[in-house]
C-alpha positions in Angstrom: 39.2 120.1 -152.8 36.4 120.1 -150.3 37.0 122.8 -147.9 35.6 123.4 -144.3 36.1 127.5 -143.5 35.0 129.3 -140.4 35.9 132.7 -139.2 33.9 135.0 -136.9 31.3 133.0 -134.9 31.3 130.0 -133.4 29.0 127.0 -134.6 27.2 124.5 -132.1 26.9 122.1 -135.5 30.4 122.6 -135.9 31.1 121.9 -131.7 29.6 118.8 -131.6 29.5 115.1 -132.7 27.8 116.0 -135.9 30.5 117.6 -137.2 31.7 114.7 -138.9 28.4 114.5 -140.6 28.0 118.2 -142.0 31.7 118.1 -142.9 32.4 114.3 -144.4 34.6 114.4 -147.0 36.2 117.7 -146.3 39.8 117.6 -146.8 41.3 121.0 -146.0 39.9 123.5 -143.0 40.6 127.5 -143.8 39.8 129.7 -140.2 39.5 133.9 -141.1 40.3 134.3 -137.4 38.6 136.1 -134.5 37.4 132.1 -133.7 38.2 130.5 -130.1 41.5 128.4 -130.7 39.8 125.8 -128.6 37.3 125.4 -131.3 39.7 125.8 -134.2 41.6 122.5 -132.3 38.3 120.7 -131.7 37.9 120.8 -135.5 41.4 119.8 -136.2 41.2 116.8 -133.8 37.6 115.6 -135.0 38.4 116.3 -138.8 41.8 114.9 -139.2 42.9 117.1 -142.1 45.1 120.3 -142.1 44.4 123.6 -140.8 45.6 126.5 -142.1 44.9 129.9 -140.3 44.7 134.0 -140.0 44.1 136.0 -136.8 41.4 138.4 -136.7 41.7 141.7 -134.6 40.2 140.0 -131.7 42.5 137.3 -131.2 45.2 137.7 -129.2 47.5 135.1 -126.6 45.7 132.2 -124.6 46.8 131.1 -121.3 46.8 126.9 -121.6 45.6 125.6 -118.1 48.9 123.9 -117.9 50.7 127.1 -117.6 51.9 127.4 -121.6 50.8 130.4 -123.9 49.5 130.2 -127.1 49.4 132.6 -129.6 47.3 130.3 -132.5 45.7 127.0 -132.7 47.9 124.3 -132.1 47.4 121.6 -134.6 47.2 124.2 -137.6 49.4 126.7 -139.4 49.8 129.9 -139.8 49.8 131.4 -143.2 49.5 135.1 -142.3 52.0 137.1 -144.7 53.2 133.5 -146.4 52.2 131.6 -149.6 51.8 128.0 -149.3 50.9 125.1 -151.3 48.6 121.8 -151.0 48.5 119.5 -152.8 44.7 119.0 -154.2 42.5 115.8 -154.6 43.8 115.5 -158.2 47.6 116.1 -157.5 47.0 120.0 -158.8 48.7 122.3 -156.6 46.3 124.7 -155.0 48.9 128.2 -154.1 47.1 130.1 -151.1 48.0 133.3 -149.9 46.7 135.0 -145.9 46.8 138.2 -144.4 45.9 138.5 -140.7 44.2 141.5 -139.0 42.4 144.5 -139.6 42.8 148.1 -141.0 44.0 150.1 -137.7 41.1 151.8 -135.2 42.5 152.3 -132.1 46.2 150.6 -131.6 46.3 146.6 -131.6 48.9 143.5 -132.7 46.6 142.3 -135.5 45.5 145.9 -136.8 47.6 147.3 -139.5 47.5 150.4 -141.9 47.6 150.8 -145.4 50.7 151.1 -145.9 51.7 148.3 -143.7 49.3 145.8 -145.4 50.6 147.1 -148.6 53.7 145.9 -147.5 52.5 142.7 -146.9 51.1 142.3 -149.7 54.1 142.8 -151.6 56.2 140.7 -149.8 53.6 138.4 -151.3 53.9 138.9 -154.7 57.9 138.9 -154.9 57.4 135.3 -153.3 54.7 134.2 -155.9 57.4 135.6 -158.9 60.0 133.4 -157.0 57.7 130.2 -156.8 56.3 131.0 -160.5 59.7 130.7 -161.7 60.5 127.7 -159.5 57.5 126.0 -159.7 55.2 127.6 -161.8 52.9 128.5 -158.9 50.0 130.8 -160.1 47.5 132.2 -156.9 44.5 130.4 -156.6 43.1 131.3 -153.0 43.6 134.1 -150.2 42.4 133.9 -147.2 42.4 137.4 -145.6 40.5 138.6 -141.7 39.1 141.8 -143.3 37.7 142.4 -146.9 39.1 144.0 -150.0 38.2 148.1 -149.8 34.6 148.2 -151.5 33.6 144.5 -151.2 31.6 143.8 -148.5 33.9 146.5 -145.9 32.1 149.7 -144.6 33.2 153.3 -143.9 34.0 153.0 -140.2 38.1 152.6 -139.4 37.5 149.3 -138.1 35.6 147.5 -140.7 37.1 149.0 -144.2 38.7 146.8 -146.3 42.5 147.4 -147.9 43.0 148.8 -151.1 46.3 147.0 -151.3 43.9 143.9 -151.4 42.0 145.0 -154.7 45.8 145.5 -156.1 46.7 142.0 -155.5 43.0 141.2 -157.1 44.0 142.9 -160.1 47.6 141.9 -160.3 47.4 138.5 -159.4 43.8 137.5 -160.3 43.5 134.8 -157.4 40.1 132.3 -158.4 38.4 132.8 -154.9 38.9 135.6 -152.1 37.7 134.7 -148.4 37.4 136.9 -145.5 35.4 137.2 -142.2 35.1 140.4 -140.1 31.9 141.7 -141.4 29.1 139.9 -139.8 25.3 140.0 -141.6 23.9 142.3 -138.4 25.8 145.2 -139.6 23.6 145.6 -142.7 26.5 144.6 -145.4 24.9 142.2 -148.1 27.5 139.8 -147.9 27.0 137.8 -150.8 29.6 136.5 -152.8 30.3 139.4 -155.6 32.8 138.8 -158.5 35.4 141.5 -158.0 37.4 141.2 -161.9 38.3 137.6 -162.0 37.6 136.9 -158.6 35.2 135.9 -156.6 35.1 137.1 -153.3 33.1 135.3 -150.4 32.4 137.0 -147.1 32.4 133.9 -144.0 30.1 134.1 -141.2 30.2 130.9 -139.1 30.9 128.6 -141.5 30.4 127.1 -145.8 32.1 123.9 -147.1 33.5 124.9 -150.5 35.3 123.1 -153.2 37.9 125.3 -153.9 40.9 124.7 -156.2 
């Protein structure tokens, strides 16, 4: 499946008419949050093809113009904490897995310790037995705001990673692993490094991917 995914920064290709150009043919968009839900939307409305979404520890509430508040993208879904399935060019099921935020710095909705992301990740996991014994659902992507500990995080509060992600790594041996939150000016190499079975990407801007 030919996948659009953004997370961090915004792009002016990407904000523009020639998005439908760089992007043709992508069927699926994947945002790693701390993005402008006004861009997330423009790429929605210009691409035509599902969004699906974390928050970053930036992103908060948005007050519409009209008056209403939003607390996401409208036009996409949420997939922070959840396991969800589409349906791939092929008819194979791609399963992908989010988790939202970063480790906690300094008190913040979308920042979360250890032990709170390792519940989360948890909850995860009981939901993927349920669905492999219901539909024989095996992971195949997560899309996560901060990095797995060791893989492209740093020793700072707010930029390391979660060990509870290189548990699900090991336990669940997802193909592909994307984050954002690290961007290329804080010195991090963030190429994509294999991390067991799985390859972990770090997204800066923006890649189109054929994932699945």
């Amino acid at each position: 499946m030919k996948t659009l995914v953004v997370s961090d920064a915004v792009s002016e290709v990407l904000y523009s008419r020639e998005i439908r150009s760089v992007c043709a043919g992508v069927e699926l968009v994947l945002s790693c949050g701390d993005l402008p839900y006004e861009y997330l939307e423009y790429i929605v409305t210009c691409l035509g093809v599902p969004l699906l979404y974390v928050l970053g520890n930036h992103d908060g509430a948005l007050m519409r113009s009209d008056g209403r508040v939003s607390d996401g993208p409208e036009g996409g879904r949420s997939i922070d904490g959840r396991v969800v399935r589409v349906r791939g060019r092929r008819g194979d099921d791609i399963w992908i897995a989010g988790f939202g935020g970063s480790a906690a710095y300094g008190g913040g909705v979308h920042q979360h310790s250890e032990r709170e992301m390792g519940r989360r990740v948890r909850g995860a996991r009981a939901r993927l037995r349920w669905l492999g014994l219901a539909e024989r659902a095996r992971l195949g992507v997560v899309v996560s705001h901060a990095a797995p500990r060791g893989v492209h995080d740093a020793a700072d509060p707010c930029h390391r990673g979660f060990e509870s992600f290189v548990d699900l790594i090991r336990k669940e041996r997802p193909r592909l692993w994307l984050h954002g939150h690290i961007h290329p000016s804080y010195g991090i190499d963030l190429r994509p490094v294999c991390c067991g079975h799985t390859e972990v990407r770090g997204i800066y801007g923006y890649e189109v991917l054929e994932i699945g």
